[in-house]
C-alpha positions in Angstrom: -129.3 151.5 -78.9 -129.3 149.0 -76.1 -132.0 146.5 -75.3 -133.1 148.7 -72.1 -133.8 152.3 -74.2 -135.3 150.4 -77.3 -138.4 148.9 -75.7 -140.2 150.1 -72.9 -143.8 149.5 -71.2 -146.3 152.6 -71.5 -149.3 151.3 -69.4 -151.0 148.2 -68.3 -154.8 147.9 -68.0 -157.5 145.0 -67.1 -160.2 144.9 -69.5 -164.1 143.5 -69.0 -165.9 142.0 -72.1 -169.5 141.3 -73.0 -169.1 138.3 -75.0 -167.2 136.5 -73.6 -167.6 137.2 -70.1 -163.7 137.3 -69.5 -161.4 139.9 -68.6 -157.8 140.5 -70.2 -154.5 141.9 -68.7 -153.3 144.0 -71.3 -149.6 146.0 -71.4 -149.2 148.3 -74.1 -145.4 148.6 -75.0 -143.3 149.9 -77.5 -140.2 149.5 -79.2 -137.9 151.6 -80.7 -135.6 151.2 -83.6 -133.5 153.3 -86.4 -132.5 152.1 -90.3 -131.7 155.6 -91.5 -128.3 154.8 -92.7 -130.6 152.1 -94.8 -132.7 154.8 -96.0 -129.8 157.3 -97.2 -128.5 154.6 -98.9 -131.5 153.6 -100.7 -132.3 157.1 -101.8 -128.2 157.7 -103.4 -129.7 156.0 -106.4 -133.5 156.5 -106.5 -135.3 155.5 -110.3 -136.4 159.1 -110.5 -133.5 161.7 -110.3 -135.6 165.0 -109.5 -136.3 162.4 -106.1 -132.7 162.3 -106.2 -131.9 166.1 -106.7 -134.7 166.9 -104.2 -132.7 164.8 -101.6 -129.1 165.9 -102.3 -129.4 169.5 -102.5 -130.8 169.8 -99.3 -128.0 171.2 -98.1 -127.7 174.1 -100.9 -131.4 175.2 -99.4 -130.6 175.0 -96.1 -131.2 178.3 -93.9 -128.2 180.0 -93.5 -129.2 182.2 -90.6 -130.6 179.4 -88.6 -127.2 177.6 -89.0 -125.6 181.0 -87.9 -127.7 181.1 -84.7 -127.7 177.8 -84.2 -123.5 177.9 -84.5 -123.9 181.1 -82.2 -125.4 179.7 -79.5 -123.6 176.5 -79.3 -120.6 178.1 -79.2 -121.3 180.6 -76.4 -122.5 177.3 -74.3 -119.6 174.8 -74.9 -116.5 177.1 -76.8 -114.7 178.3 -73.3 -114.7 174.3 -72.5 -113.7 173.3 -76.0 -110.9 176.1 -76.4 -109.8 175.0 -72.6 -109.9 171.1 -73.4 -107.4 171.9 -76.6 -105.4 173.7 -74.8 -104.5 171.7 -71.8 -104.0 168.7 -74.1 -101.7 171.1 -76.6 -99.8 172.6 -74.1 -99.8 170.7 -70.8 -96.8 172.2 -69.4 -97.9 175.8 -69.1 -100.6 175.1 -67.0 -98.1 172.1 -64.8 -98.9 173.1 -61.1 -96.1 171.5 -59.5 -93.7 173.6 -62.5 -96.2 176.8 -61.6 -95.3 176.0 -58.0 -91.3 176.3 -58.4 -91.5 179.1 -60.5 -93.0 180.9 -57.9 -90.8 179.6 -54.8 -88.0 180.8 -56.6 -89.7 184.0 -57.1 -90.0 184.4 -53.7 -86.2 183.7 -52.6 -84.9 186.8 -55.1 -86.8 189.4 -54.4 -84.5 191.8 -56.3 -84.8 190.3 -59.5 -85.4 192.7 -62.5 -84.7 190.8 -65.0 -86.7 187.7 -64.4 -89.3 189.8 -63.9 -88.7 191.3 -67.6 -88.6 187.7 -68.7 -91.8 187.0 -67.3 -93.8 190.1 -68.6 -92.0 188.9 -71.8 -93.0 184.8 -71.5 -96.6 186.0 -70.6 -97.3 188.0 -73.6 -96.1 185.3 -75.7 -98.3 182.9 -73.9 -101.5 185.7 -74.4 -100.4 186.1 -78.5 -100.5 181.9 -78.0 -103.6 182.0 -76.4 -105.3 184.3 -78.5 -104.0 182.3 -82.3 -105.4 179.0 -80.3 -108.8 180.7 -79.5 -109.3 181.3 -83.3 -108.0 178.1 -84.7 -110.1 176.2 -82.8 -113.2 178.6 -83.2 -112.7 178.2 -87.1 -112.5 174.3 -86.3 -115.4 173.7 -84.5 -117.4 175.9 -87.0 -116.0 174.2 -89.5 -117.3 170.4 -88.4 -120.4 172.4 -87.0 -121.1 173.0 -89.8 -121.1 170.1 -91.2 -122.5 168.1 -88.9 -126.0 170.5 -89.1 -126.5 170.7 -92.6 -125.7 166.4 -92.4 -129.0 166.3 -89.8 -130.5 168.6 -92.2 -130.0 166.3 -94.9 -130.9 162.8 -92.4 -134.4 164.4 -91.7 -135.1 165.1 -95.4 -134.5 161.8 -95.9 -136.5 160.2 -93.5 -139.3 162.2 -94.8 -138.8 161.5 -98.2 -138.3 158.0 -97.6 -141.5 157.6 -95.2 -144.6 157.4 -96.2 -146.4 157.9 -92.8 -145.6 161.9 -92.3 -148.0 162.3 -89.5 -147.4 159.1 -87.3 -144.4 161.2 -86.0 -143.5 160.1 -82.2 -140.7 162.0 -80.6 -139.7 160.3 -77.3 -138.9 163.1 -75.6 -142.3 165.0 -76.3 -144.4 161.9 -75.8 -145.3 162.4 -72.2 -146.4 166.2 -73.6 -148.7 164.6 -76.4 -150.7 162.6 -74.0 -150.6 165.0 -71.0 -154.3 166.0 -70.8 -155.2 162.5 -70.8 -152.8 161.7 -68.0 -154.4 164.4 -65.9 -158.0 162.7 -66.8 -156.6 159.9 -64.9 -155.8 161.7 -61.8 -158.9 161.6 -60.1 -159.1 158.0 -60.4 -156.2 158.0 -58.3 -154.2 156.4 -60.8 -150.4 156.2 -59.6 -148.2 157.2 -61.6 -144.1 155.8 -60.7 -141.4 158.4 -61.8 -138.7 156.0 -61.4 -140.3 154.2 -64.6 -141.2 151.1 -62.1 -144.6 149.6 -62.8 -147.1 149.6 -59.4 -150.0 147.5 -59.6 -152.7 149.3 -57.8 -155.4 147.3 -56.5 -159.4 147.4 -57.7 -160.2 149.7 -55.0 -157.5 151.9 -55.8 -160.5 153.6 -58.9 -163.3 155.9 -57.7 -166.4 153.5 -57.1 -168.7 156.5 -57.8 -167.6 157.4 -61.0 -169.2 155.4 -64.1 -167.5 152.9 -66.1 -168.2 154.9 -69.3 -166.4 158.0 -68.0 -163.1 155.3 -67.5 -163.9 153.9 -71.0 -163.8 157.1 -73.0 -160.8 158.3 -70.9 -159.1 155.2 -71.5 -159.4 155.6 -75.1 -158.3 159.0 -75.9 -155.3 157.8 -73.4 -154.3 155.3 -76.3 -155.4 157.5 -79.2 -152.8 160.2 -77.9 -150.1 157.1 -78.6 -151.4 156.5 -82.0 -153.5 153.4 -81.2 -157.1 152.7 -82.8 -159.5 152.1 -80.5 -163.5 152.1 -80.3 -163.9 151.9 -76.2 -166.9 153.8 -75.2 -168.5 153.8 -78.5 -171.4 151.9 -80.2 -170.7 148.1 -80.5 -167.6 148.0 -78.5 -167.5 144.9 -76.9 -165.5 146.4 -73.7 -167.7 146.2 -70.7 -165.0 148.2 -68.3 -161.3 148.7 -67.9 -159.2 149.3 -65.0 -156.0 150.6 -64.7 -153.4 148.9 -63.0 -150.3 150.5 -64.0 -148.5 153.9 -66.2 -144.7 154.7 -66.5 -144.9 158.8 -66.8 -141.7 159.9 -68.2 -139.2 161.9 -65.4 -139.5 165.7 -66.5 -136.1 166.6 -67.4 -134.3 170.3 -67.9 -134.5 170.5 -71.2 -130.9 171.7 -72.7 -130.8 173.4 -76.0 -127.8 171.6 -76.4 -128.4 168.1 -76.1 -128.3 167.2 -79.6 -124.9 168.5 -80.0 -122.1 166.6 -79.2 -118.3 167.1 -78.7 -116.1 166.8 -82.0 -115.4 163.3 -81.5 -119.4 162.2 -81.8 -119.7 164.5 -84.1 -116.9 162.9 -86.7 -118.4 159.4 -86.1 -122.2 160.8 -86.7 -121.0 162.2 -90.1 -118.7 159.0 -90.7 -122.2 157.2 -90.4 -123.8 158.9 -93.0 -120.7 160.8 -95.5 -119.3 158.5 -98.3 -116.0 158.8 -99.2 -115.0 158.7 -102.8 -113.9 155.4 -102.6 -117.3 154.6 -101.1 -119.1 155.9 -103.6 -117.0 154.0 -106.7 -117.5 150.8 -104.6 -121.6 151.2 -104.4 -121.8 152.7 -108.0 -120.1 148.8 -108.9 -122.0 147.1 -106.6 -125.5 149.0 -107.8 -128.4 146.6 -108.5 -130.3 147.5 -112.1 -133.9 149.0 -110.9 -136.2 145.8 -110.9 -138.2 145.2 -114.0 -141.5 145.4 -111.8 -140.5 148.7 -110.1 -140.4 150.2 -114.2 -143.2 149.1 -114.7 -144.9 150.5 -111.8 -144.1 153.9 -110.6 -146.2 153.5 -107.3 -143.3 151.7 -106.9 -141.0 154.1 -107.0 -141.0 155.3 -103.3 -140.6 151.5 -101.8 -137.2 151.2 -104.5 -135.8 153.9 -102.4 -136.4 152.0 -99.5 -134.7 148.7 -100.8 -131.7 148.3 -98.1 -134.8 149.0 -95.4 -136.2 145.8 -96.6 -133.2 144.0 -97.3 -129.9 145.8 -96.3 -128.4 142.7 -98.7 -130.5 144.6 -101.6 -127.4 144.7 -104.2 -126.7 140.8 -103.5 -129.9 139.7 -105.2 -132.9 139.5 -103.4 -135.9 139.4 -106.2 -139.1 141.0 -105.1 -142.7 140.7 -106.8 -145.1 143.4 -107.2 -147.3 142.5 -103.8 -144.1 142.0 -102.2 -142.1 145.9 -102.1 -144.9 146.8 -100.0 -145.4 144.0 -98.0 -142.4 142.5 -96.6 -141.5 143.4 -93.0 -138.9 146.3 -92.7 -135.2 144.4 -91.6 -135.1 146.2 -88.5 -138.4 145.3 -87.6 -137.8 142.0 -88.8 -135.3 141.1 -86.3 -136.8 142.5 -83.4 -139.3 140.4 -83.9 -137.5 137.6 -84.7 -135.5 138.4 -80.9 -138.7 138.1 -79.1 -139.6 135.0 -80.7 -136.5 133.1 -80.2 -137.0 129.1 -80.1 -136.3 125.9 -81.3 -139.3 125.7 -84.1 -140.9 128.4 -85.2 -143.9 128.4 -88.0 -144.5 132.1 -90.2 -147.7 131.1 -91.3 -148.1 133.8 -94.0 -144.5 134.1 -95.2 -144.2 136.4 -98.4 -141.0 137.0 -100.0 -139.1 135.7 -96.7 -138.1 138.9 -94.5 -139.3 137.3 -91.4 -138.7 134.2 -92.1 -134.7 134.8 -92.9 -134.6 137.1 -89.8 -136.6 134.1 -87.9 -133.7 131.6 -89.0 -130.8 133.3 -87.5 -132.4 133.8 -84.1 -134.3 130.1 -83.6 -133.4 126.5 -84.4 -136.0 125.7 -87.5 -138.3 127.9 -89.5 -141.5 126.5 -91.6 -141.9 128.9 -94.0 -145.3 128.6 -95.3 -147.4 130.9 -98.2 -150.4 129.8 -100.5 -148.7 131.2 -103.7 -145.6 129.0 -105.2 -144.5 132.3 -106.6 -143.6 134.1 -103.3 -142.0 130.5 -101.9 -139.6 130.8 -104.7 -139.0 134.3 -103.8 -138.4 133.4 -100.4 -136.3 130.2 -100.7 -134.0 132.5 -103.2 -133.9 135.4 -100.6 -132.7 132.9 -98.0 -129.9 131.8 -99.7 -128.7 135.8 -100.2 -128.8 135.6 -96.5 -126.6 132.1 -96.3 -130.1 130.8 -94.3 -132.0 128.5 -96.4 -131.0 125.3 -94.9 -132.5 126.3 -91.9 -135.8 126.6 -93.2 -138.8 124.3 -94.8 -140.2 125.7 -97.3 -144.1 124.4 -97.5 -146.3 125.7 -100.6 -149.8 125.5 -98.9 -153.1 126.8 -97.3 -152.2 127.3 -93.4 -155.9 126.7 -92.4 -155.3 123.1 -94.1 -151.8 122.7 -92.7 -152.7 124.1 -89.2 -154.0 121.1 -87.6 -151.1 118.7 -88.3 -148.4 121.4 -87.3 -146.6 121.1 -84.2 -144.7 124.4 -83.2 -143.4 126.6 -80.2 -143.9 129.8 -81.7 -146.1 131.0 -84.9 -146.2 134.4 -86.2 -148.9 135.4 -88.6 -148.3 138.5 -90.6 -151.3 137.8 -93.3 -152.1 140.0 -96.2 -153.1 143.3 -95.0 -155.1 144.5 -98.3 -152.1 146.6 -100.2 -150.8 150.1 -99.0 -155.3 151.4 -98.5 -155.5 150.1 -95.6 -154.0 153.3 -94.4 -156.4 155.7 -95.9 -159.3 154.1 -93.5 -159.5 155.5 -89.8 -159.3 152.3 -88.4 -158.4 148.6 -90.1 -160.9 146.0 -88.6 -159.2 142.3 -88.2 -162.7 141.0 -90.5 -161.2 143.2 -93.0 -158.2 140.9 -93.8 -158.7 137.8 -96.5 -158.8 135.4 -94.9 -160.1 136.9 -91.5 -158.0 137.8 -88.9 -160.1 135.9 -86.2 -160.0 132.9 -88.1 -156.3 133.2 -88.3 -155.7 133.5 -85.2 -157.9 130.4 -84.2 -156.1 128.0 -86.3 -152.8 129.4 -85.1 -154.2 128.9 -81.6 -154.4 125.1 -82.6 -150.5 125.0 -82.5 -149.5 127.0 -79.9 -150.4 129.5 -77.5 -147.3 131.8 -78.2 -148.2 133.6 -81.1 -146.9 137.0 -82.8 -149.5 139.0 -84.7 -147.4 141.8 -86.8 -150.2 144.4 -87.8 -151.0 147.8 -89.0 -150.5 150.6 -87.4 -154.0 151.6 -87.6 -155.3 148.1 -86.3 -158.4 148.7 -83.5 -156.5 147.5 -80.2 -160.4 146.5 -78.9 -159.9 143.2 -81.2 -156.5 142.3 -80.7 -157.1 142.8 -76.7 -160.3 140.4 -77.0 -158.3 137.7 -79.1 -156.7 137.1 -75.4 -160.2 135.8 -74.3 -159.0 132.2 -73.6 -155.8 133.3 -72.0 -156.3 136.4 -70.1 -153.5 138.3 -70.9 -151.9 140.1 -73.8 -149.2 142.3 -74.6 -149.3 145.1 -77.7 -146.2 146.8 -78.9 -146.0 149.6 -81.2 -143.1 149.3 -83.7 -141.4 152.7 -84.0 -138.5 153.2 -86.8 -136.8 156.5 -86.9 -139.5 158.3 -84.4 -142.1 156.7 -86.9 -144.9 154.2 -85.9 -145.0 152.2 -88.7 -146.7 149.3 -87.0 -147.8 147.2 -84.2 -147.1 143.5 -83.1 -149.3 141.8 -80.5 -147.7 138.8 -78.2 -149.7 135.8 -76.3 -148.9 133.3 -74.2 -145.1 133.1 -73.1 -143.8 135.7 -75.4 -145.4 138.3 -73.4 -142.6 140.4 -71.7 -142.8 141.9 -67.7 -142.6 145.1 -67.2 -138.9 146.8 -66.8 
């Protein structure tokens, strides 16, 4: 997927606050990225085999008769085209207009010709037997890949929600517009302007109905954002949002929607199932190359699921990368990872909370020098060991310490801060609160505010948006993205100062 399809703006708004009396530019954006191929390959050899079973057999469960209508229907749309294609490539000559041409010049010249009429009668009923053998070897083909090829997606989607463990977070691109739809009619008599061309339009102040109330905006604003999966508490009881106004919305361009669009010609179909189909010989080489299960993931069947999502963390699982207990839930997906690390590229770049070392390895191969900082000597071991799977470790500092204590003595052009979110509850509460982070997430962002403006604040997907917006107090503008992986929001990443990206 190329840079422009994997990260787009959704809406930019100006915020008011109470306390301070400032107001914040603030474009919501969102990325989107895919590790599937990680994720089947995690689950080939999950610690629990009914997991395993569950997986594989997919395809012995599939429904046969929506196969069958699905095969039905693709084939009345695209097998005249398919057959044709073949044919012309098979047998170019029959159909050569300039040897059609001659045979029919010469046709004309003998008019009395009984015989090469015979002959042709004769050479087109070969041609129709031809014809007719070609018809059904190719429809037997084409079912047969079809075939195939479905039960393979069948199989993919299984996967992904075996393998996630945010089922309802699910954001189809295509649909997206649709979710949000009522709220983007809400917005219409404020004569918000929508661009179809996906170009942003500031619109000025004046451009919102002066007669309606601020609260009416507020509320609207917020189930706006809710429909994307964002937290927010505009509108309600100790929201610190005074007003908003809306400056700018991309509205997706309604398109035709074709039944057939996620079926592809034979050709994308063999390299979609070379993606995900192991050869034998593949399968010999990862059953040498298999990693023991970690002691800690025995120990711990909670564990379990994030085992079969070992190549998402690290696709250089097998190589030895050592994990902790805090850390299989905590380190940033790979994918993730280096999108982040992309957006953050520089010469010196300080992860303040570093873990086991996803970002920070991710972080070394996109900017000059890391500082790789964590409290606990334990996951600075973890990380410096991690870095040296990746062939990275000499382009990091490894720093056993308290960041708040560090902080002022640090000199940096970019820190991310991706602090201890509280274990895998924080997603059973509505909303996560930055307070509810130890230490505090406004007192992290402070002292990284001491460094450098540019700061990266990777966060949960649940995470009110009313916070991070305000932390932009002191520069006036802000940028939230939502990290989607495999149509999943899994979390969301907030940029300041010159990491901010314009609007595409």
């Amino acid at each position: 997927m190329n840079e422009q399809k994997s990260w787009k703006s959704i809406c930019i708004f100006n915020f008011e606050f109470k306390s301070p009396s400032v107001e914040v530019w603030c474009n919501f954006t969102q990325s989107f990225l895919n590790d599937t191929q990680l994720l089947a390959q995690g689950l080939d050899h999950c610690l629990d085999n009914s997991t395993v079973g569950a997986s594989v057999n997919v395809i012995d469960k599939v429904n046969l008769s929506t196969l069958e209508s699905d095969w039905i229907e693709y084939w009345s749309e695209q097998g005249n085209k398919l057959v044709l294609e073949s044919w012309i490539e098979k047998y170019i000559n029959f159909i050569d207009t300039t040897n059609q041409k001659f045979q029919e010049e010469n046709s004309e010249n003998c008019p009395d010709s009984t015989h090469d009429k015979e002959s042709s009668e004769s050479t087109n009923h070969k041609w129709t037997n031809l014809w007719e053998e070609h018809q059904l070897e190719q429809y037997l083909y084409y079912q047969n890949w079809f075939s195939q090829w479905w039960s393979e997606q069948e199989l993919i989607s299984k996967i992904a929600d075996v393998a996630n463990e945010q089922p309802n977070s699910e954001v189809n691109e295509e649909s997206l517009a649709d979710e949000v739809s009522a709220a983007v009619l809400d917005f219409e008599y404020l004569t918000l302007q929508t661009n179809i061309d996906m170009e942003v339009t500031l619109l000025p102040s004046d451009a919102i109905d002066p007669n309606h109330s601020e609260k009416g905006i507020l509320e609207k604003t917020r189930d706006f954002l809710v429909g994307f999966g964002l937290a927010s508490n505009m509108n309600k009881t100790g929201s610190n949002i005074s007003s908003c106004k809306v400056l700018a919305m991309k509205k997706k361009k309604k398109k035709k929607k074709s039944k057939n669009k996620k079926l592809y010609h034979s050709k994308m179909a063999a390299e979609q199932l070379a993606c995900y189909v192991k050869t034998d010989d593949k399968k010999e080489e990862d059953e040498e190359t298999q990693t023991a299960c970690s002691p800690e993931v025995l120990e711990n069947k909670e564990l379990t699921k994030y085992w079969a999502q070992r190549y998402r963390l690290f696709s250089r699982f097998d190589q030895g990368i050592k994990l902790d207990y805090d850390s299989w839930f905590s380190v940033t997906p790979e994918r993730i990872a280096r999108h982040i690390a992309a957006r953050c590229r520089c010469d010196l770049i300080v992860d303040a909370f570093c873990g086991a070392g996803g970002n920070s390895i991710q972080f070394a191969f996109k900017c000059e020098r890391v500082i790789a900082i964590d409290i606990d000597p334990v996951k600075i071991e973890l990380a410096r060991h991690n870095a040296s799977v990746y062939g990275v470790a000499d382009r990091i500092e490894f720093i056993v310490g308290d960041f708040f204590q560090l902080a002022p003595s640090l000199k940096a052009d970019v820190v991310f801060l991706s602090p201890p979110w509280g274990g895998p509850k924080y997603l059973e509460a509505p909303q996560f609160n930055l307070e509810d982070m130890q230490p505090n997430g406004f007192e992290i962002f402070k002292a990284a505010r001491r460094i450098t403006p540019n700061l990266a604040y990777f966060l949960p997907r649940n995470t009110n948006v009313d916070q991070v917006i305000e932390l932009a107090a002191s520069d006036g503008k802000a940028e939230i993205e939502q990290n989607i992986l495999n149509n999943k929001v899994k979390t969301i990443t907030a940029y300041y100062g010159e990491l901010i990206r314009d609007s595409e």
